[in-house]
C-alpha positions as CSV (number, residue, x, y, z in Angstrom):
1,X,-20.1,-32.7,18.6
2,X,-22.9,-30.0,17.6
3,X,-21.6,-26.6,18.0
4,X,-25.0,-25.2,17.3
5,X,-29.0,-26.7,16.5
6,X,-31.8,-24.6,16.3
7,X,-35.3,-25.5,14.3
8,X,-38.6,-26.8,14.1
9,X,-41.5,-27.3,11.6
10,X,-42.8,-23.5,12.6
11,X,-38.7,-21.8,13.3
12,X,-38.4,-19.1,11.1
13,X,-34.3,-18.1,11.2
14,X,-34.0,-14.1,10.0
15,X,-30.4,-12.8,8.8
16,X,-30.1,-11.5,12.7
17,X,-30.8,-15.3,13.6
18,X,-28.6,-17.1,11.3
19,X,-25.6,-14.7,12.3
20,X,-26.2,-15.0,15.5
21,X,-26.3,-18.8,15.2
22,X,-23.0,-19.6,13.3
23,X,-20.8,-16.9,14.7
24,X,-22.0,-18.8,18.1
25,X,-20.5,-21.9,17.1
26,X,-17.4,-20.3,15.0
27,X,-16.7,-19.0,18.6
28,X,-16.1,-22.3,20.2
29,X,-14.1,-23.7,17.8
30,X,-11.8,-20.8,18.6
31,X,-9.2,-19.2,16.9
32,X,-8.4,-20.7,13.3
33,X,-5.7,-19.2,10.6
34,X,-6.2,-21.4,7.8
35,X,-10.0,-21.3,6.5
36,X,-11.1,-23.8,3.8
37,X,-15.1,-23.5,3.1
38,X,-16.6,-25.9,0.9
39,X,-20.2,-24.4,-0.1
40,X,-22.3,-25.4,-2.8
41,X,-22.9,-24.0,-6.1
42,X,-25.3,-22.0,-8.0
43,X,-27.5,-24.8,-8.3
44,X,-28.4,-24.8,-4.5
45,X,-29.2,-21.0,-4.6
46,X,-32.1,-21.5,-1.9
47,X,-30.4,-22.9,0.5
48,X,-28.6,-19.7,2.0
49,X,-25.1,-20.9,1.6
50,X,-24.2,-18.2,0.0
51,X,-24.9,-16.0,2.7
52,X,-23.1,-18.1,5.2
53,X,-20.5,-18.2,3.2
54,X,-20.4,-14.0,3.3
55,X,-21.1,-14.2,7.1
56,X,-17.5,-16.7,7.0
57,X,-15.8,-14.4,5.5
58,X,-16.7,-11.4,7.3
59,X,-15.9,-13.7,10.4
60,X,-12.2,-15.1,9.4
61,X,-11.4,-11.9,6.9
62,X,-7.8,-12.9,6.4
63,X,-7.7,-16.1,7.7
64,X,-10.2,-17.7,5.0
65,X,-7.9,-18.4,2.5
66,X,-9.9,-20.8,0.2
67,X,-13.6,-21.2,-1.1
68,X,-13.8,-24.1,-3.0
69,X,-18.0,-24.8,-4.5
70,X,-19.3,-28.0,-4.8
71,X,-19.7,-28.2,-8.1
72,X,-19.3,-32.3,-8.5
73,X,-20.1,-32.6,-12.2
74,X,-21.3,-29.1,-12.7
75,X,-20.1,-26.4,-14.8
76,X,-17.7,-23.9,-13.0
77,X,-19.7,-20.6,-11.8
78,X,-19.2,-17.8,-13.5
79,X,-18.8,-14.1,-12.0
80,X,-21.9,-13.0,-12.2
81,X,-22.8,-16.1,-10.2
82,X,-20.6,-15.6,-7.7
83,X,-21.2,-11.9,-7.2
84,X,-24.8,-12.9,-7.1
85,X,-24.4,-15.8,-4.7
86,X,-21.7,-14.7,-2.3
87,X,-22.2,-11.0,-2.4
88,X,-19.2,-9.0,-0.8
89,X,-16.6,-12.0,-1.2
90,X,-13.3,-11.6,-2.9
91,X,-13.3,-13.5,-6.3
92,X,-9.4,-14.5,-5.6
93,X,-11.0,-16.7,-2.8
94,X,-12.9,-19.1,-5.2
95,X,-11.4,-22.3,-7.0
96,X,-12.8,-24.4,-9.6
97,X,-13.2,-28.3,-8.6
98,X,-12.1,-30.4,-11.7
99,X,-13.3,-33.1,-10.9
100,X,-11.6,-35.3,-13.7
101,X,-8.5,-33.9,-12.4
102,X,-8.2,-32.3,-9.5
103,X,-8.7,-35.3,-7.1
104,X,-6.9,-37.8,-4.9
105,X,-8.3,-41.2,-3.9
106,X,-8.0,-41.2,-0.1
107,X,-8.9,-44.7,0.5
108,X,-10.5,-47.9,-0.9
109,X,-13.7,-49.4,0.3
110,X,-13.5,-53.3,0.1
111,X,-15.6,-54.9,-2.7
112,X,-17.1,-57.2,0.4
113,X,-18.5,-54.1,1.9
114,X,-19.8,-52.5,-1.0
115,X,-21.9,-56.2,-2.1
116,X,-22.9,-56.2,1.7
117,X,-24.6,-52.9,1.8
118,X,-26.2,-53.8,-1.8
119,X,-27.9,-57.3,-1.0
120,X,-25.3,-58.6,-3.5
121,X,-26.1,-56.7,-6.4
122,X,-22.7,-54.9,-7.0
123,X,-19.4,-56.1,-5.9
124,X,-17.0,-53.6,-7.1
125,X,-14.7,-51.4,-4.6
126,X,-15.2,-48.2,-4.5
127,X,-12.7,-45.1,-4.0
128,X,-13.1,-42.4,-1.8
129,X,-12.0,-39.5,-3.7
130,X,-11.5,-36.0,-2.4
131,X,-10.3,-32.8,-4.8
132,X,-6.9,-32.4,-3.5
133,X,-7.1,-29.2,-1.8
134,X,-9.8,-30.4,0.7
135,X,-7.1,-33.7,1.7
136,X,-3.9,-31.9,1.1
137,X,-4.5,-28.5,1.6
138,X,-3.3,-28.2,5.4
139,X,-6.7,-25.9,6.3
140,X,-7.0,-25.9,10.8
141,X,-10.7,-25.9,9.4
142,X,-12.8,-26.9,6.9
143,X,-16.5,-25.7,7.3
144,X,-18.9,-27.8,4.5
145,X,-21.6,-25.9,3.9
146,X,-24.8,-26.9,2.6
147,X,-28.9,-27.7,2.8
148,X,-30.3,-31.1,3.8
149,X,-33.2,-32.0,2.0
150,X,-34.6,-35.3,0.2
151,X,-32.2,-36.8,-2.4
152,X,-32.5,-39.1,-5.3
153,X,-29.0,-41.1,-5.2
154,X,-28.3,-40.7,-1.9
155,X,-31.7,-40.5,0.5
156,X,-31.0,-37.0,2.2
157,X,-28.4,-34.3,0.9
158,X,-25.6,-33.0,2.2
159,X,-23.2,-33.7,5.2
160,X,-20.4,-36.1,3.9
161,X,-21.8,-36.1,0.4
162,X,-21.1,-32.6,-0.1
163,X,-17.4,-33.5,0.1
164,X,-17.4,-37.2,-1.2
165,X,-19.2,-36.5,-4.3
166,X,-19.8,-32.9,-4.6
167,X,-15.6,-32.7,-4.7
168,X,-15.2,-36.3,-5.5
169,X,-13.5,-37.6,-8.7
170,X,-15.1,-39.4,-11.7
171,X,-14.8,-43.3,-10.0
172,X,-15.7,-42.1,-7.4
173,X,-19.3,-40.2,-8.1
174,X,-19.4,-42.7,-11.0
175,X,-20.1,-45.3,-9.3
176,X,-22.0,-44.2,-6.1
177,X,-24.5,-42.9,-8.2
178,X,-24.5,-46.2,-10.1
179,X,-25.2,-47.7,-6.3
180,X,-27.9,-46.0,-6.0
181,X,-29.5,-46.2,-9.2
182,X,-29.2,-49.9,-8.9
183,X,-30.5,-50.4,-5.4
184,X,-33.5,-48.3,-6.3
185,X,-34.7,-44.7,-6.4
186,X,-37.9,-44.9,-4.3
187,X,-36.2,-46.9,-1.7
188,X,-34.0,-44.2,-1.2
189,X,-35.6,-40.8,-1.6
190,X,-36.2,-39.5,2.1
191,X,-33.9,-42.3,4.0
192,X,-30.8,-41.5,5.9
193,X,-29.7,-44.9,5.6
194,X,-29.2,-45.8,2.3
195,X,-26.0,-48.0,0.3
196,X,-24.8,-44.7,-0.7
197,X,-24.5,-43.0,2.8
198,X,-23.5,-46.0,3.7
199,X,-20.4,-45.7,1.4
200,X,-19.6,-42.0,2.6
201,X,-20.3,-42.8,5.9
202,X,-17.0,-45.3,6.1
203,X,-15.2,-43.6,4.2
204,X,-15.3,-40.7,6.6
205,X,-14.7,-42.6,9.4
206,X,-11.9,-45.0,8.0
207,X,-10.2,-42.1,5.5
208,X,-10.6,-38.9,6.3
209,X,-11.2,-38.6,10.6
210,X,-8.1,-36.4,10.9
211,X,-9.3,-33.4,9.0
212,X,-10.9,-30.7,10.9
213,X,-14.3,-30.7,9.0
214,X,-17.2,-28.8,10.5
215,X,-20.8,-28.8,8.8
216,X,-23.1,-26.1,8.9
217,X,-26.3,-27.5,7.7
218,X,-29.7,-25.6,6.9
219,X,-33.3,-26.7,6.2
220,X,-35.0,-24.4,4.2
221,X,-39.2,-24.3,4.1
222,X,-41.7,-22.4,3.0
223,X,-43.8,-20.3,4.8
224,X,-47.5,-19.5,5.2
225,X,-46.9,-17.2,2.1
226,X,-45.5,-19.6,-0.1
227,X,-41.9,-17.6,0.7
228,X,-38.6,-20.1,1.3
229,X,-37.5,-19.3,4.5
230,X,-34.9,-21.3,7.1
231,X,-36.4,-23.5,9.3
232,X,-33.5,-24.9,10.9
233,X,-29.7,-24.4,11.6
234,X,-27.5,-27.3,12.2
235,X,-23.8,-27.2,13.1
236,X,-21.4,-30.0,13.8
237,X,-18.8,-32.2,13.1
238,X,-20.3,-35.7,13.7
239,X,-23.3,-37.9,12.2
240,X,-25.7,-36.4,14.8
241,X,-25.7,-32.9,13.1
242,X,-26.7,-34.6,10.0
243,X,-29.2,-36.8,11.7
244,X,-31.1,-34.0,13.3
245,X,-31.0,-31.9,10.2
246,X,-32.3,-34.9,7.9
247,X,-35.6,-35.5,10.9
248,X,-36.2,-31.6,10.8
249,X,-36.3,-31.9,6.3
250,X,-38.7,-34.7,6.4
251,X,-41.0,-32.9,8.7
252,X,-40.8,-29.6,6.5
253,X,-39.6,-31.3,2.9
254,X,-41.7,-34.5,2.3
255,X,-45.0,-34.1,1.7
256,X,-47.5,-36.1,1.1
257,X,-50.8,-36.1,-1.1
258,X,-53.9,-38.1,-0.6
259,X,-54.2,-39.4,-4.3
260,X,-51.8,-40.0,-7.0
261,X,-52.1,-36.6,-9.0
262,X,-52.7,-36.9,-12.9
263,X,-51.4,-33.5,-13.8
264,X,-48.3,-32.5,-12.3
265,X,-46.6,-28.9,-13.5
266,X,-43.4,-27.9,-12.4
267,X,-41.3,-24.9,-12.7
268,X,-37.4,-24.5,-13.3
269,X,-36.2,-21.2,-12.3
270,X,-33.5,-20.9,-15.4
271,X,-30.9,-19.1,-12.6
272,X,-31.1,-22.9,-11.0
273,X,-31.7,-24.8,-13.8
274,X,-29.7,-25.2,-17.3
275,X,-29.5,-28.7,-18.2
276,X,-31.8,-32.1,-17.8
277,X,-29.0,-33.5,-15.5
278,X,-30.3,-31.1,-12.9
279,X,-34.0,-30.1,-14.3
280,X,-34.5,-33.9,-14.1
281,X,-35.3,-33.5,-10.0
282,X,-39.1,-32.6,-11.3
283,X,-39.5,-36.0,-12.0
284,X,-37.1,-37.5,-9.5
285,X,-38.8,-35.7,-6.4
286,X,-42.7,-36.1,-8.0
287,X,-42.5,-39.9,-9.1
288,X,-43.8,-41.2,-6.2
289,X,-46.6,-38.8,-6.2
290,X,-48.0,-39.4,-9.8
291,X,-50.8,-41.4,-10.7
292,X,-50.0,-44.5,-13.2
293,X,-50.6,-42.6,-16.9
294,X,-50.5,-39.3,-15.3
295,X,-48.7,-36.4,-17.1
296,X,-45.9,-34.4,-15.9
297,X,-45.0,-31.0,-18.0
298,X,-41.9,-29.3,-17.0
299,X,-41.6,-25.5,-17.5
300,X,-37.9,-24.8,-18.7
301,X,-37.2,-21.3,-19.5
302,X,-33.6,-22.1,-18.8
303,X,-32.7,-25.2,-20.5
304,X,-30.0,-25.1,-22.9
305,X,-28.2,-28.5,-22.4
306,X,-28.6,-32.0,-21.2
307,X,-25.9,-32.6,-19.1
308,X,-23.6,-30.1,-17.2
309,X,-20.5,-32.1,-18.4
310,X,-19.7,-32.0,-22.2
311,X,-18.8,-36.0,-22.2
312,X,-22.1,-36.7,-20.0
313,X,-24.3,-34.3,-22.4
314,X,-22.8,-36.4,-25.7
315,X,-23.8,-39.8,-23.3
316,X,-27.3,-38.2,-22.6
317,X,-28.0,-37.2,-26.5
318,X,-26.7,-40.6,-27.8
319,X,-28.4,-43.3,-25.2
320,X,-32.4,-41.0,-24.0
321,X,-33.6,-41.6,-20.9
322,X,-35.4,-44.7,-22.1
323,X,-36.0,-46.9,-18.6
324,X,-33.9,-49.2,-17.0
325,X,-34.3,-52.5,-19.0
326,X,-32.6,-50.4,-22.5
327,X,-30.1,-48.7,-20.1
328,X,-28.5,-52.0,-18.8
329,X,-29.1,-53.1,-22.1
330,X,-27.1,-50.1,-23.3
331,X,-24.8,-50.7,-20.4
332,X,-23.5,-54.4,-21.5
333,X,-22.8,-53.5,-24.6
334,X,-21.4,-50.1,-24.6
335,X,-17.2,-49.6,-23.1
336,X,-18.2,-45.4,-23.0
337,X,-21.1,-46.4,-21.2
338,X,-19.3,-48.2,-18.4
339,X,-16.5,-45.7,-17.9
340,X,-19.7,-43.5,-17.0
341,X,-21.6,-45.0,-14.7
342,X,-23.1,-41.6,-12.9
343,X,-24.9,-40.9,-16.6
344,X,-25.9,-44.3,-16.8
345,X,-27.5,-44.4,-13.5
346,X,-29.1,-40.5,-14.4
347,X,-30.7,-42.3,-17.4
348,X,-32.0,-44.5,-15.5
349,X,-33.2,-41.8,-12.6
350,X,-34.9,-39.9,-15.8
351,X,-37.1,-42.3,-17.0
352,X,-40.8,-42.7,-15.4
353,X,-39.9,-46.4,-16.8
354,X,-43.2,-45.6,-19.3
355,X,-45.8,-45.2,-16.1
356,X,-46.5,-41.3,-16.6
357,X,-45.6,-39.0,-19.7
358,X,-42.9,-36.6,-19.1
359,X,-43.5,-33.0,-21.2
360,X,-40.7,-30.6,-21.1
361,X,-40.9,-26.9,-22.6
362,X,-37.4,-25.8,-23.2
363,X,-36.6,-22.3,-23.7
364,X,-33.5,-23.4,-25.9
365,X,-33.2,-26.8,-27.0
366,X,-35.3,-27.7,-29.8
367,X,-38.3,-30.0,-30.6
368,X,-35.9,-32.7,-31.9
369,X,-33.3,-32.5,-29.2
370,X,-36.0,-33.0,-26.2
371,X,-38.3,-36.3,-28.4
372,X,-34.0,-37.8,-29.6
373,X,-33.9,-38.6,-25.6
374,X,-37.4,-39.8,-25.3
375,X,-39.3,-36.8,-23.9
376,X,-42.3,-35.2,-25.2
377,X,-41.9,-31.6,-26.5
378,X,-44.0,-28.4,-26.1
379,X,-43.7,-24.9,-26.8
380,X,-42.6,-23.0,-23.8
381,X,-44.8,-19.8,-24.3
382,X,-48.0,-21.0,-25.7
383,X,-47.5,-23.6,-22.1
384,X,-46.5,-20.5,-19.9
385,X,-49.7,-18.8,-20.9
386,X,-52.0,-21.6,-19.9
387,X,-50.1,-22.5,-16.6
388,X,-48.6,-18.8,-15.1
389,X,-46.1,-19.6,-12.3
390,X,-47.1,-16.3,-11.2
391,X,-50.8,-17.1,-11.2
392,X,-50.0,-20.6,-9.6
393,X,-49.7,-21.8,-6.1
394,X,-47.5,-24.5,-4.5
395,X,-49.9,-27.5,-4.7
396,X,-53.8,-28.1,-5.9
397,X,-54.8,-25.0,-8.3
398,X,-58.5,-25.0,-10.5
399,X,-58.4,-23.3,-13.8
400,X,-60.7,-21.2,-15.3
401,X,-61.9,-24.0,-17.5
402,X,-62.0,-26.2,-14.8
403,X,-58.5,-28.3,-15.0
404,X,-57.0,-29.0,-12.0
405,X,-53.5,-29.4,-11.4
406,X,-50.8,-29.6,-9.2
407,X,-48.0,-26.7,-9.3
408,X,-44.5,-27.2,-7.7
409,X,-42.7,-23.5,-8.4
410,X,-38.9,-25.4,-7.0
411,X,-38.4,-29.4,-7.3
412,X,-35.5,-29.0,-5.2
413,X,-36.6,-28.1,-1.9
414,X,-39.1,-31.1,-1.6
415,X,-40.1,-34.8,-2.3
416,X,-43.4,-35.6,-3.0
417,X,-45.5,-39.1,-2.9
418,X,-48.9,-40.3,-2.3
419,X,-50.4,-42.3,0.4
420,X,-50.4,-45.4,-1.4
421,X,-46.8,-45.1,-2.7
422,X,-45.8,-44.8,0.5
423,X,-47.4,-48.4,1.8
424,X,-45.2,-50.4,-1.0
């Protein structure tokens, strides 16, 4: 059922707007005493979830009784992030998904199903895990929050997947992220059919149709000023919510360049982006827009760490995102490897598989740590000073000397490709 839709390529939803819009559909779900929300983290700053989540609790006061974020692999937030997130909720509310212990396996999806939805190429079952509080927590509601937009594993963001993975367990994000790594990134970046929906999708409707979950989705845009703004509010407890969500992103997300671009910059705001495993979307989301030896230089005033995990980061360090052919390589040979199939398939998702260069400019990991995983290295203020993100705008900019590039100031809130990508 949708509770509330509102958006379009043009919408602009104010503060006014988006209150107005989810204490509308809070209404018709009627009274509630037992408040779970499930936002995201940090790492999806933009997408206003924070402030829903502060519009929750100053809807339920009392009666929200848990705030569990997203965080999937992530680091837990810290205070300051919370405070900065979710301004004016209580810090007793929040608690910290483990996701290599906090979860319960809900149900088993048939290794049948799982080769059916691949062509054949895996056969393993997979587990639909859940942290433990979401399936066991006895909430009358559980409102998932979060922003649909174009995904690497998965097609679109969101809906299901912000439970499934995003408080999943290590099987199960594992080895959906290993589905989709093998099935193919560009296949899936912008679908809403893909294997890995697929896999949430069923396990939704076979494992967890007796919880009260209710999604409140956004789209977020950009304006004529170059200013993120929300272009659409979705809320719902079905598939449809998602659906109309995932048609409004590709009309306001996906864009789409004439040519292949040779130069590609892109910037990592370092409140969003710490580590490679999530800095990586600059080349995830601009792949199928760059030209065959194009370059792609990644600003990183933020980086500090590969992955977000400690075990992934070792994994990352010891294997490089060195294209497919050496990761299955790597993968046949090594037991640690196998037991970690999510950084095997991020290897894999990291690598232009040698067709463009990848340049990253680190504000704190070294020369040697960024060329050991098979990037090139550059030093972040001599690069800031050629290519200002202040100076810059979202898309074609000329320099003074007469370069021209193409500047992407968030790689999360978009997918790129050219014409010609899109034809193969």
């Amino acid at each position: 059922m949708i509770y509330y839709q509102s958006g379009s390529e043009n919408t602009v939803i104010n503060s006014t707007d988006l209150e107005f819009g989810l204490y509308s559909a809070l209404a018709k779900l009627g009274p509630r005493r037992k408040v779970l929300v499930v936002p995201p983290d940090c790492t999806r700053f933009h997408s206003r979830s924070g402030d829903i989540t502060t519009l929750i609790y100053k809807y339920y006061k009392e009666n929200l009784k848990d705030i569990l974020p997203a965080l999937g692999t992530h680091a837990p937030m810290t205070y300051n992030e919370i405070d900065e997130m979710y301004k004016g909720v209580p810090k007793e509310l929040f608690r910290v998904h483990d996701w290599r212990k906090d979860v319960v396996t809900v149900g088993t999806i048939p290794g049948e199903f799982v080769s059916k939805i691949t062509n054949g190429a895996i056969n393993y079952s997979w587990p639909a895990q859940l942290n433990k509080l979401v399936f066991n927590g006895g909430h009358d509601l559980i409102l998932s929050v979060g922003q649909v937009v174009p995904h690497e594993v998965i097609g679109m963001a969101n809906y299901n997947k912000n439970l499934f993975i995003g408080t999943g367990g290590p099987e199960g994000i594992n080895k959906s992220h290993f589905v989709g790594a093998t099935f193919g990134m560009e296949r899936i970046m912008g679908k809403t059919d893909s294997p890995v929906r697929s896999l949430l999708n069923y396990a939704s409707e076979h494992f967890i149709s007796h919880l009260p979950v209710v999604y409140v989705q956004t789209v977020i845009g950009r304006d004529e000023s170059g200013k993120l703004v929300i272009r659409g509010l979705f809320i719902g407890d079905d598939e449809k919510v998602f659906q109309l969500a995932a048609e409004l992103s590709l009309k306001v997300n996906f864009i789409v360049v004439d040519k292949p671009l040779k130069k590609v910059v892109v910037y990592l705001d370092p409140s969003e982006f710490r580590s490679t495993w999530l800095g990586n979307k600059s080349i995830y989301r601009t792949r199928m827009a760059m030209a065959d030896n194009g370059e792609l230089i990644v600003l990183a005033p933020g980086l500090k760490e590969f992955g977000e995990d400690k075990e992934i980061d070792r994994l990352i360090r010891k294997y490089g995102y060195r294209g497919t052919p050496s990761t299955l390589a790597s993968l046949k040979e090594s037991e640690e490897l196998q037991q970690n199939l999510s950084a095997a398939a991020h290897l894999i998702h990291g690598s232009s598989e040698g067709r463009f260069s990848i340049t990253y400019c680190p504000g704190h990991l070294t020369r040697e740590e960024i060329e050991s995983v098979n990037f090139k290295y550059a030093d972040l203020k001599k690069t800031l000073k050629r290519y200002d993100p202040s100076k810059l705008k979202d898309g074609y900019n000329k320099l003074q000397d007469g370069e021209e590039i193409f500047f992407i100031s968030n790689p999360a809130v978009g997918l790129w490709s050219s014409k010609e990508r899109l034809g193969k």
